[in-house]
C-alpha positions as CSV (number, residue, x, y, z in Angstrom):
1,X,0.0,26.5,54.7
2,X,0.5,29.0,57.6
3,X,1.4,26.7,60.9
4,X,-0.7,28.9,63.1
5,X,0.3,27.3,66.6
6,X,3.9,27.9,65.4
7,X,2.9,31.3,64.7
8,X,1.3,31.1,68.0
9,X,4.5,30.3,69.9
10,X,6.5,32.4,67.9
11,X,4.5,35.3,69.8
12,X,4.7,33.9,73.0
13,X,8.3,33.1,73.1
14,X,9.2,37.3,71.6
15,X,7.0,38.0,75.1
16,X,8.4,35.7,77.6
17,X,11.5,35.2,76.6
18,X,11.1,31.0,76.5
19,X,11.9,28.6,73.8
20,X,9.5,28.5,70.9
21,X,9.9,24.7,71.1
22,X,9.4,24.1,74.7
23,X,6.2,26.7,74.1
24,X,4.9,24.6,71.0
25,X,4.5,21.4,73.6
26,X,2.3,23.2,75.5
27,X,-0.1,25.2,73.1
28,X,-3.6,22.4,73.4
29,X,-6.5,21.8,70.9
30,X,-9.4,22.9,73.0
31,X,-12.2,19.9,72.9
32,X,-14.7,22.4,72.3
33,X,-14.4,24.9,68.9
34,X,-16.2,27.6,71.3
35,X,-13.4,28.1,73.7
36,X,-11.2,28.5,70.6
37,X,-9.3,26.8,67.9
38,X,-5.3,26.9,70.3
39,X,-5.4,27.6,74.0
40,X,-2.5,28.3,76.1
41,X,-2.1,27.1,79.7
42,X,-0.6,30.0,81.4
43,X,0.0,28.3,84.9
44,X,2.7,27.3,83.4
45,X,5.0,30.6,83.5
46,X,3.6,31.0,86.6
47,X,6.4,30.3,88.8
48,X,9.2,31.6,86.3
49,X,6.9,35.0,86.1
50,X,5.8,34.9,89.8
51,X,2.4,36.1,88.6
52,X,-0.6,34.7,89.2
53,X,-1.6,33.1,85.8
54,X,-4.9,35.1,85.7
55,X,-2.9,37.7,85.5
56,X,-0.3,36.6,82.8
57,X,-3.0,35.7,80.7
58,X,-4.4,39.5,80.1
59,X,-0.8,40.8,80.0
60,X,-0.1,38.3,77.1
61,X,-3.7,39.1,75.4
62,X,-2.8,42.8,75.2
63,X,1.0,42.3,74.0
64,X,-0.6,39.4,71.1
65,X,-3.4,41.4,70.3
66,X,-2.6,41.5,65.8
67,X,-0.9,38.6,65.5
68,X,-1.4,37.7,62.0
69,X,-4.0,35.2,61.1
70,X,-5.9,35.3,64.5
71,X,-9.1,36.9,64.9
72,X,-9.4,36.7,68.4
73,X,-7.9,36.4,71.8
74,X,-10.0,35.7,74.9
75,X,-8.6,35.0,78.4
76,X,-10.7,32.3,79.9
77,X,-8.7,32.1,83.7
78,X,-5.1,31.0,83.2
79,X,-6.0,30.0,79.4
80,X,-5.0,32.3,76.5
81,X,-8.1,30.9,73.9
82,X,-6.8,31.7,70.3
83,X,-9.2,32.1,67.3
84,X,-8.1,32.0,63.6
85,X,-8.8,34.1,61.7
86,X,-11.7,32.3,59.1
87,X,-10.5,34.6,56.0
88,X,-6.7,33.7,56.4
89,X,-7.4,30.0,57.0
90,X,-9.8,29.7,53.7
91,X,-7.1,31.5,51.5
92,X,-4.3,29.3,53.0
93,X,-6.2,26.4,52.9
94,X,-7.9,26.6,49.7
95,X,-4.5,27.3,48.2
96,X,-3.2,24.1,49.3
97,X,-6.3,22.1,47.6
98,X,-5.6,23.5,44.5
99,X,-2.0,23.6,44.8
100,X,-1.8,19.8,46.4
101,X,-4.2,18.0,44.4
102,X,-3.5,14.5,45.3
103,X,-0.6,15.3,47.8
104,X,-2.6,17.4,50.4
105,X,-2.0,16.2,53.8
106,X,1.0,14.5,52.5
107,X,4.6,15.4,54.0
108,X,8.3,15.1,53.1
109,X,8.4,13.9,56.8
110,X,10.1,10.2,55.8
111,X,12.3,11.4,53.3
112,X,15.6,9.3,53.2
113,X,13.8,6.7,55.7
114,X,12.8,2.9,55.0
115,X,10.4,1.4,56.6
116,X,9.8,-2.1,57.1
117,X,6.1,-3.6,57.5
118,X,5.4,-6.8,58.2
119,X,1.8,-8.0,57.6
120,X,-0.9,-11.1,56.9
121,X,1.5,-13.4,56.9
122,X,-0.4,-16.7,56.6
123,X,0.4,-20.5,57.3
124,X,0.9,-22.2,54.2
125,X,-1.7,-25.2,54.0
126,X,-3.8,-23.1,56.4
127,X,-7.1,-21.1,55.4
128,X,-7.0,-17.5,55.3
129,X,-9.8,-17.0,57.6
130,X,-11.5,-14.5,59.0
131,X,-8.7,-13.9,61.5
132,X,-6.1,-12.8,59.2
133,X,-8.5,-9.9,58.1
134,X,-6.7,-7.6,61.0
135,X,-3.5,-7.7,60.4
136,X,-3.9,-7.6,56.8
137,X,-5.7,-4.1,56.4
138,X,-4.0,-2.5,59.6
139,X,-1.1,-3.5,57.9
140,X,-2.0,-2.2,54.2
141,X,-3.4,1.2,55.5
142,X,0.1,1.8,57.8
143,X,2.2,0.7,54.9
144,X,-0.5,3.9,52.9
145,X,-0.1,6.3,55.7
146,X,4.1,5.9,56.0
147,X,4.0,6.0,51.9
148,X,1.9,9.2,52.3
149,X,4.2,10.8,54.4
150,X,7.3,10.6,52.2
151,X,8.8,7.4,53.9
152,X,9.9,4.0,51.6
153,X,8.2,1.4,52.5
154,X,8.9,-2.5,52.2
155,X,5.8,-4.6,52.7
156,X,6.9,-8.0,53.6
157,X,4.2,-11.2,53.8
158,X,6.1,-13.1,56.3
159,X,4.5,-16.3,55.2
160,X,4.4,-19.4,57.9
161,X,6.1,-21.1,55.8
162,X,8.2,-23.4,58.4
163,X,7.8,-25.1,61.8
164,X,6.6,-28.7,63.0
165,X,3.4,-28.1,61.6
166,X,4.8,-28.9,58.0
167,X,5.9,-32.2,59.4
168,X,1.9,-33.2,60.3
169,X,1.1,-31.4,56.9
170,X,3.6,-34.3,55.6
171,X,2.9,-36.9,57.8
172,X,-1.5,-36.4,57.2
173,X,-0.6,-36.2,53.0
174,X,1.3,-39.7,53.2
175,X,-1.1,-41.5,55.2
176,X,-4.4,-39.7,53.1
177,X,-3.7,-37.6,50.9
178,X,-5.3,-37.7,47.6
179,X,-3.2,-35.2,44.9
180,X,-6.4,-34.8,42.4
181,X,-8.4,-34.2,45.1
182,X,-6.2,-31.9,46.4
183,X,-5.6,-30.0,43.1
184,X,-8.9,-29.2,42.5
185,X,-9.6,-27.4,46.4
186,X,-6.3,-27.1,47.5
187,X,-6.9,-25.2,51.0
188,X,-9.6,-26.9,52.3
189,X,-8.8,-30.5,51.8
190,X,-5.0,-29.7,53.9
191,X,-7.0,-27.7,56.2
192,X,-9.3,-31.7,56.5
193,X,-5.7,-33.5,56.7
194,X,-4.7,-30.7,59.0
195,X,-7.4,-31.1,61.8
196,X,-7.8,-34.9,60.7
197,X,-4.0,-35.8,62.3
198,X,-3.7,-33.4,64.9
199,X,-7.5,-35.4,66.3
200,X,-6.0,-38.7,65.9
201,X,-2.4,-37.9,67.0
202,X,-3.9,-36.9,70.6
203,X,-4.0,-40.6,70.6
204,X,-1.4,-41.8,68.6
205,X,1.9,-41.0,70.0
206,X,3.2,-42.7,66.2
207,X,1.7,-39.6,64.2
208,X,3.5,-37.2,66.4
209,X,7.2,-38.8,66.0
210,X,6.8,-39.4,62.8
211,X,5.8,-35.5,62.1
212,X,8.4,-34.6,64.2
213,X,11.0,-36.9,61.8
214,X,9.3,-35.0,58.8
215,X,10.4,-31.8,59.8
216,X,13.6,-32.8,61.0
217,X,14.3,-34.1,57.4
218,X,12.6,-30.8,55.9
219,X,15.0,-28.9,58.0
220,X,17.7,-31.0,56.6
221,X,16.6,-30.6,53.1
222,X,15.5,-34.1,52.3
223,X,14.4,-34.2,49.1
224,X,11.0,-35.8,49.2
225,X,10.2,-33.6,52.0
226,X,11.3,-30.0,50.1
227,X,9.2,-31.3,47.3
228,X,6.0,-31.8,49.3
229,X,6.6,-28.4,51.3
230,X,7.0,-26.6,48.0
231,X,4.3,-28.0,46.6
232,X,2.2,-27.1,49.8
233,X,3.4,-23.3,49.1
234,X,2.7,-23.0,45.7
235,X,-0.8,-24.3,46.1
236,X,-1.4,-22.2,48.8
237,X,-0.1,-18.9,47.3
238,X,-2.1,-19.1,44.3
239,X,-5.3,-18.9,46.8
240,X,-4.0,-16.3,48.8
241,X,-3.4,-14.1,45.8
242,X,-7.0,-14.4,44.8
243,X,-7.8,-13.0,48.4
244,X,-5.2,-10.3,47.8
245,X,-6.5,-8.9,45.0
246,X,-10.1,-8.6,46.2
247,X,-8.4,-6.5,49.0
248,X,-6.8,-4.1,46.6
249,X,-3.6,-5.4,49.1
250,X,0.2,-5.9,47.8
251,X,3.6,-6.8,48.8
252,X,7.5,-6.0,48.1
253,X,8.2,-9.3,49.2
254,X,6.8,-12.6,49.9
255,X,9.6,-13.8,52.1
256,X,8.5,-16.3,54.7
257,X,10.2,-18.1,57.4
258,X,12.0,-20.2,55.7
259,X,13.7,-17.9,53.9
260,X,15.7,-17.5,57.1
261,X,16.6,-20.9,57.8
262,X,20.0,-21.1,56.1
263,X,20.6,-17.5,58.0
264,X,19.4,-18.8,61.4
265,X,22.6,-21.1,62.6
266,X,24.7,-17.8,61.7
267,X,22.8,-16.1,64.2
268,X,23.0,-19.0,66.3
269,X,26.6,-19.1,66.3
270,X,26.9,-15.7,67.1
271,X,24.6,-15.4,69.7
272,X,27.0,-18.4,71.2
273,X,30.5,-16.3,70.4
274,X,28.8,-14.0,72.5
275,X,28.5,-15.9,75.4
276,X,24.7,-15.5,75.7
277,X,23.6,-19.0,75.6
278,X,23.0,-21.7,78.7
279,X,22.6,-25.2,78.4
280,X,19.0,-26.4,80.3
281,X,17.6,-29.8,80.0
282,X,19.7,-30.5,76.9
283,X,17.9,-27.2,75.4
284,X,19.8,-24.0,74.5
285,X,18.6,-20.9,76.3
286,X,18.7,-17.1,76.9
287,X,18.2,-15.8,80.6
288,X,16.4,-12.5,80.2
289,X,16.4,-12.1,83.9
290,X,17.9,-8.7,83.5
291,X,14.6,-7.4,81.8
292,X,11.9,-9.5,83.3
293,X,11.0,-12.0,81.1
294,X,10.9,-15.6,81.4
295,X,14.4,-17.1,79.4
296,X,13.7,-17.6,75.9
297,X,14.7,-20.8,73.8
298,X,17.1,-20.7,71.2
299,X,17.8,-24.3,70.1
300,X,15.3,-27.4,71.2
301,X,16.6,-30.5,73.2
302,X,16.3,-32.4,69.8
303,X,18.5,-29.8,67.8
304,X,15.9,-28.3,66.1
305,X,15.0,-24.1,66.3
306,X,12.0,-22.3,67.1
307,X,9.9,-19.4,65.8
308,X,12.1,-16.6,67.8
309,X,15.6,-17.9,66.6
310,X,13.9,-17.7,62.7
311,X,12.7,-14.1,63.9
312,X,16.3,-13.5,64.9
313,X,17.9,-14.3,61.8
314,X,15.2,-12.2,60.1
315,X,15.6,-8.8,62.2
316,X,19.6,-9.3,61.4
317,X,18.8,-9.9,57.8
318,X,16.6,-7.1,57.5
319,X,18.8,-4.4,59.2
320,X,21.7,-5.9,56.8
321,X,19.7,-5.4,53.9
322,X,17.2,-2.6,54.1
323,X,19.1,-0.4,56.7
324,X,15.7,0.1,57.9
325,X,14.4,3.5,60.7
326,X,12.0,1.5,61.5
327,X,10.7,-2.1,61.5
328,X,7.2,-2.7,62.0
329,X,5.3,-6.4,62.7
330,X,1.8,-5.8,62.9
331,X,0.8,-9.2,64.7
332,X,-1.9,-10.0,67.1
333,X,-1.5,-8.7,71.0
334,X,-0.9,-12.5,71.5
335,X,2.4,-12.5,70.6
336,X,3.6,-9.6,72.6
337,X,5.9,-11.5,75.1
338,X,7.4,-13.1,71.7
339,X,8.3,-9.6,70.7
340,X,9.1,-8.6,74.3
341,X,12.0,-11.8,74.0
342,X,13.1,-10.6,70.3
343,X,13.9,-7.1,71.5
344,X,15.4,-7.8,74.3
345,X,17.7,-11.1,72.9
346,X,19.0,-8.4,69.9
347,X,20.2,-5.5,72.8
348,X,22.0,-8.5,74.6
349,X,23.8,-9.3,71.0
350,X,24.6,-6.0,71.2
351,X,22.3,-4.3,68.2
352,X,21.0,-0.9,69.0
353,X,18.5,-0.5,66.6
354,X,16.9,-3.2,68.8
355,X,14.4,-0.3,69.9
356,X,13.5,0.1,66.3
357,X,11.8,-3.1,66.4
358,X,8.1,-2.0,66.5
359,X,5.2,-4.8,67.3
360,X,2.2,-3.3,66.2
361,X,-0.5,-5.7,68.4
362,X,-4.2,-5.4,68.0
363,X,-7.0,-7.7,69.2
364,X,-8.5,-10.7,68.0
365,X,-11.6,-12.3,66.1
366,X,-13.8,-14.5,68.0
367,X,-17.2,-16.2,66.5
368,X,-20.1,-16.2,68.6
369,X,-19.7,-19.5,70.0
370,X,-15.5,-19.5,70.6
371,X,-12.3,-18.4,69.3
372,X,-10.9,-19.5,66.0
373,X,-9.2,-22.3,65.4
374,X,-7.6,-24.4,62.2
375,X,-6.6,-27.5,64.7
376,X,-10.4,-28.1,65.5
377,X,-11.7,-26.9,62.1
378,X,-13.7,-24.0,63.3
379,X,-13.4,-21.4,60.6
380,X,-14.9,-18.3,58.5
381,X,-12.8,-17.9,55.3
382,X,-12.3,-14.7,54.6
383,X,-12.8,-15.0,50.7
384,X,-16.5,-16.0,51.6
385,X,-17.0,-12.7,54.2
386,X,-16.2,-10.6,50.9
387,X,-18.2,-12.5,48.4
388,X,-20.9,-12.1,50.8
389,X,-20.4,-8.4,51.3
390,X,-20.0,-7.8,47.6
391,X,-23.4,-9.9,46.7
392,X,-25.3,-8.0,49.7
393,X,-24.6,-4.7,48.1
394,X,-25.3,-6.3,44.8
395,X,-28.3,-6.8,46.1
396,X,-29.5,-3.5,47.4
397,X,-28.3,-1.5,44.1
398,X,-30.6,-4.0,42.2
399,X,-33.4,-3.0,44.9
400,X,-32.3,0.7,44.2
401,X,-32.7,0.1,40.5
402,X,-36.3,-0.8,40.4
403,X,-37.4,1.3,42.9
404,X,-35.7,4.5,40.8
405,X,-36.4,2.7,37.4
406,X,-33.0,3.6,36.2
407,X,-30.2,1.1,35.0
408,X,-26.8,1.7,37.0
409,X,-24.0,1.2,34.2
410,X,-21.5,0.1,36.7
411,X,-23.6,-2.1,39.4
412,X,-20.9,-5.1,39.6
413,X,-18.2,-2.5,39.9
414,X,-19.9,-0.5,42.7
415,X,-21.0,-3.5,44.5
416,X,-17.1,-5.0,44.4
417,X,-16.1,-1.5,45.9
418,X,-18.9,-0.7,48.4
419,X,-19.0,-4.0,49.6
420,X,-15.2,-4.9,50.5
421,X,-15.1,-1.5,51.6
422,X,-17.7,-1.7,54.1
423,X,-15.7,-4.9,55.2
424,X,-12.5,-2.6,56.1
425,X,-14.1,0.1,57.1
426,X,-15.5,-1.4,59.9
427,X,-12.2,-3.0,61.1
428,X,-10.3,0.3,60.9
429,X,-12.9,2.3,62.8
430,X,-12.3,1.4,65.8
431,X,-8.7,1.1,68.1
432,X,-6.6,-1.9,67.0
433,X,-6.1,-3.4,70.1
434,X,-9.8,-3.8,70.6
435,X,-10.8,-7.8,70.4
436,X,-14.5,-8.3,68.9
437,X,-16.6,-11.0,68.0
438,X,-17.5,-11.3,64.3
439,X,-20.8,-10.6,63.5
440,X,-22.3,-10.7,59.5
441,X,-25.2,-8.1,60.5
442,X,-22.9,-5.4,62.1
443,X,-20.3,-6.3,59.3
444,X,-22.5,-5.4,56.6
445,X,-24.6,-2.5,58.1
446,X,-25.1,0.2,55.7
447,X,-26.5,2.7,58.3
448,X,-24.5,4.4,61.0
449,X,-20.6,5.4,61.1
450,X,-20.0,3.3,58.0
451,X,-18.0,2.8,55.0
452,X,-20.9,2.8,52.5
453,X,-21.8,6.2,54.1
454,X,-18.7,7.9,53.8
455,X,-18.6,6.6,49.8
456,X,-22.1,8.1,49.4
457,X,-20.7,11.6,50.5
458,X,-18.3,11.5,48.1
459,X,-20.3,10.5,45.5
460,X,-22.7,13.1,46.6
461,X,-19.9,15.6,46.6
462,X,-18.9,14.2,43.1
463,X,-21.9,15.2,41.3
464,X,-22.6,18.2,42.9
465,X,-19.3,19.5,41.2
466,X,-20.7,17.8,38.0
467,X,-23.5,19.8,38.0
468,X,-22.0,23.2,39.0
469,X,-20.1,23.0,36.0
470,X,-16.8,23.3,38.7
471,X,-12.8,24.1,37.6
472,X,-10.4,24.2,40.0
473,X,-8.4,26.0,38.2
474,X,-10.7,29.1,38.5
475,X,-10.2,31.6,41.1
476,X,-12.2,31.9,44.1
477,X,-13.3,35.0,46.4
478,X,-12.5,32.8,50.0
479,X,-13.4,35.5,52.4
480,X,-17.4,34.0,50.9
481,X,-16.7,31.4,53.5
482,X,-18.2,32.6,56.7
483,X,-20.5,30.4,57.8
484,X,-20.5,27.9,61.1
485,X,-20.2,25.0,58.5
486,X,-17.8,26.2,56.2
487,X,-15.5,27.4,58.8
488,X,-15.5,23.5,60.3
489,X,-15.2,22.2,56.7
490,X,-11.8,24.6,56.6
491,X,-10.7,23.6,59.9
492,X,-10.8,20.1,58.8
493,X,-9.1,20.4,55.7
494,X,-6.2,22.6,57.9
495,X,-5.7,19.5,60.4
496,X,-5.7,16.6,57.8
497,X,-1.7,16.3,57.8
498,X,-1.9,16.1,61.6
499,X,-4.1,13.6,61.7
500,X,-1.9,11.4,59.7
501,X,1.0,12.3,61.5
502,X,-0.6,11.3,64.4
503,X,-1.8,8.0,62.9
504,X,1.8,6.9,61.7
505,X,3.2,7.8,65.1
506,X,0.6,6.2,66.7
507,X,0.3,3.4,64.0
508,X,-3.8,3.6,64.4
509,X,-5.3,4.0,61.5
510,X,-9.2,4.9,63.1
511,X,-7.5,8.4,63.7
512,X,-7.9,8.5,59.7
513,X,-11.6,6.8,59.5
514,X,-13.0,8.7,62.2
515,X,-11.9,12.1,61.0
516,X,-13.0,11.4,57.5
517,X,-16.7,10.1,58.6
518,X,-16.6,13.6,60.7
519,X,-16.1,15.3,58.1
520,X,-18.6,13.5,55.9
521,X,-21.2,14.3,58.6
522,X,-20.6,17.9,58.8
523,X,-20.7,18.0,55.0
524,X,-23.7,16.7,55.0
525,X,-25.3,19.0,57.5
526,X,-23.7,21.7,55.4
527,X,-25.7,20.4,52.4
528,X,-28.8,20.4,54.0
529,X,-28.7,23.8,55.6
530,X,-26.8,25.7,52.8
531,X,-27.8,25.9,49.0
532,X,-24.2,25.5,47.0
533,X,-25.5,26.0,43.4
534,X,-26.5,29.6,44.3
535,X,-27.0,32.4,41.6
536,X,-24.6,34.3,43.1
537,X,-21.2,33.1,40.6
538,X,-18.9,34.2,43.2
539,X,-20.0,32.7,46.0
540,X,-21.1,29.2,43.6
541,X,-17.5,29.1,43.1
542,X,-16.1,29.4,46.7
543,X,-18.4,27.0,47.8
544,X,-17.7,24.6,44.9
545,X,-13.9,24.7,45.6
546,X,-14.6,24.1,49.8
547,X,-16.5,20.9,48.1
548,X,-14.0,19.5,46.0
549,X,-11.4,20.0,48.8
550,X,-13.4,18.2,51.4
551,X,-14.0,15.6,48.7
552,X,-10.3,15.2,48.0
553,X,-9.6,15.1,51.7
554,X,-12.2,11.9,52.1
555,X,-10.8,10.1,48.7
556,X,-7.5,10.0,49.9
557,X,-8.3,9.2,53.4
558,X,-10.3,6.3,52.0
559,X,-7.4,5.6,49.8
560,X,-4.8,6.0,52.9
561,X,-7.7,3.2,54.4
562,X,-7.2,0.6,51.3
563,X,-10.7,1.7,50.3
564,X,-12.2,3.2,47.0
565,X,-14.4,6.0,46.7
566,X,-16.9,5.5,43.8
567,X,-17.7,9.0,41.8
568,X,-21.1,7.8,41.2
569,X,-23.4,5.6,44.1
């Protein structure tokens, strides 16, 4: 497709003499399609042209009047307002449906780049509530937008898989545990051992040594204590999987922390050839004075390591291995001075891909009456917050069905999609770093700015192009395309790759759910006021095309959001 604010600065750069690049920066979207679809500032060559900008602005109309592909040029004060041309960007942009099919808005951008996301990332022996439900679709729709863009991308599940929690998770199994009863509901009776030893040892100071000694044998790889831990893992992975595959959400590599704890005393020692650790209260520290952080700790009083030091070893690892651009954790805004610490510990080792260390934060689930919390038993699981969505949906197609008196042949189907969509939908439309408290009535609206809405339009769009008998391979008159509507349509369809440029720089994937509910509004205003299965062949088929475009452009966006779009609601 024609890059018309390239075009744009091309023009301006032949007439003042600057940079096309430095020009590019400063060509704006105006926020209002009536003062154009480009605007340029010109107070800004106002003190190399010693012109008043007023002034600059009608000098530079009458030089740019005919640039190719603009319709219009309109001085508006110091801005230079740009209007495309509606023929040129229909035949460019209609080109690129065709021509793109599944590919439009991609890129080659992130050729010959790997990038690294880390996401979920559970607790072994741990539900996987309601809470993990961020991370795990912001995570799955970045890995989707970087994979879109040309970029390889290595999921990793980072799985909690080590730490002095596993010695309690010992410790509660020994003193109650019942293996049959276990079997049979694996995650909720450990989550009942869980919160049943960490209430008692607040009063028993026996439970807590005696976790501690657990973990201090798992670390040393006692052999009843590996066995119990593995045992632990495998149990819990089989129930995450379950969750997984509701989601539509997969990984490269299931990796957890202890993975890394063979690598981490390498990392120790080197962190010590370097000279970067201090001995404090029989603990092993890092000052991070120079950057304004509080000193991290490497290596406990009692010998054994913490998170960061596993993280440590991990980053190393993962450079050594994947030689990655960029490294991504998508973990919750909690966790940012942990992140802060990493970053900052690597530059002191000397590593200068430290920078390419990217935390991803975003804001956390409350319930209505307090945070979440495993310790104190307070959970939603997330396996029951689909179910639930899924059987609500089941339940209106079923009202749908008797109202209409028509059988849907793929009810359980749509209800799977519709309702785990609706689910993500409404935690990517909104910023990331937003918390919120979880609610099962806004969860599972179906009016608004939702998911279900959005799938409608496509559907909608989907039989429309049933019934006009449509073939994209047939070729189109798209100067037909003049209306308000259509133009916004084509305008939308020209600034999809943008979009998802901008949500992979910006690692936000609302950028993609907001523009794809736009468009399903306007389409839907352009369905109402315009008839599309006119008499008139030529224009039937113009209109036809705009549609399946549009409809592409939503099914990959809802793709690029981990969400299906059903051909038939």
């Amino acid at each position: 497709m024609i890059d018309f604010k390239e075009q744009i600065a091309e023009g301006l750069a032949r007439e003042t003499g600057l940079e096309k690049n430095e020009l590019i920066l400063k060509i704006e979207t105006p926020p209002d399609k009536k003062m154009g679809d480009y605007a340029f500032p010109t107070f800004t060559l106002a003190k190399t042209m010693r012109k008043n900008p007023a002034i600059i602005a009608q000098e530079l109309k009458e030089k740019l009047e005919g640039m190719e592909g603009i319709e219009e040029i309109v001085v508006a004060g110091p801005y230079l307002n740009f209007f495309i041309d509606t023929k040129t960007l229909a035949e460019n942009v209609l080109k690129a449906v065709v021509e793109e099919g599944d590919r439009f808005g991609a890129s080659n951008l992130g050729e010959g780049k790997t990038v690294i996301v880390e996401y979920s990332s559970p607790n072994i022996a741990k539900p996987f509530h309601i809470g993990h439900i961020r991370t795990t679709i912001i995570g799955d729709s970045i890995k989707r937008i970087y994979k879109h863009l040309g970029y390889k991308v290595e999921a990793i599940n980072h799985l909690g898989d080590y730490g002095t929690q596993f010695g309690m998770m010992i410790e509660a199994y020994k003193r109650w545990g019942d293996d049959e009863v276990i079997e049979k509901n694996a995650i909720p009776e450990l989550v009942k051992l869980y919160v049943r030893i960490n209430k008692e040892a607040e009063e028993d100071q026996e439970l807590l040594d005696n976790s501690r000694e657990w973990f201090r044998k798992l670390e040393s790889g006692d052999e009843e204590a590996v066995s119990l831990w593995q045992w632990f893992r495998d149990l819990s992975l089989k129930e995450f999987e379950r969750v997984y595959d509701m989601l539509d959400v997969e990984f490269d590599s299931f990796r957890g922390e202890s993975y890394y704890s063979e690598l981490m005393m390498k990392a120790v020692d080197e962190i010590k050839e370097k000279g970067l650790l201090v001995e404090d209260q029989g603990a092993q520290i890092i000052n991070l004075d120079k950057y304004n952080l509080p000193p991290s700790i490497i290596i406990k009083s009692d010998g054994s390591t913490i998170y960061l030091t596993r993280d440590i070893a991990t980053a190393i690892f993962r450079k050594e291995h994947y030689d990655f651009y960029k490294n991504i954790y998508v973990v919750g805004s909690q966790q940012n001075l942990h992140f802060q610490q990493l970053k900052a510990i690597l530059k002191e080792m000397g590593y200068d891909w430290a920078d390419d260390c990217i935390h991803v934060p975003f804001g956390m689930v409350s319930l209505p009456e307090g945070t979440l919390s495993t310790r104190k038993g307070k959970v939603v699981y997330l396996e029951d917050v689909l179910n639930r969505a899924v059987d609500k949906v089941e339940e209106i197609l079923k009202e749908r069905e008797e109202t209409s008196g028509m059988k849907m042949d793929n009810r359980d189907e749509l209800a799977h999609q519709v309702g785990i969509g609706a689910v993500k939908f409404q935690e990517l439309f909104n910023q990331r770093i937003k918390d919120y408290v979880f609610d099962w009535d806004r969860t599972l609206s179906f009016d608004g700015e939702t998911g279900p809405y959005v799938q409608y339009t496509h559907a909608r769009m989907n039989s429309l192009l049933e019934k006009g008998g449509f073939d994209v391979n047939r070729p189109v008159d798209a100067s037909l395309l003049t209306s308000k509507e259509e133009k916004e349509l084509l305008q939308k369809l020209y600034g999809f790759n943008q979009v998802i440029v901008d949500s992979h720089e910006k690692y936000e994937p609302y950028f993609v759910t907001r523009y794809i509910t736009d468009c399903a509004k306007i389409f839907n205003k352009y369905y109402t006021n315009t008839p599309i299965l006119v008499d008139d062949d030529a224009l039937k088929q113009a209109r036809l095309l705009l549609v399946y475009g549009v409809k592409n452009m939503i099914r990959i966006g809802l793709d690029l959001l981990g969400i299906e779009a059903p051909d038939k609601m």
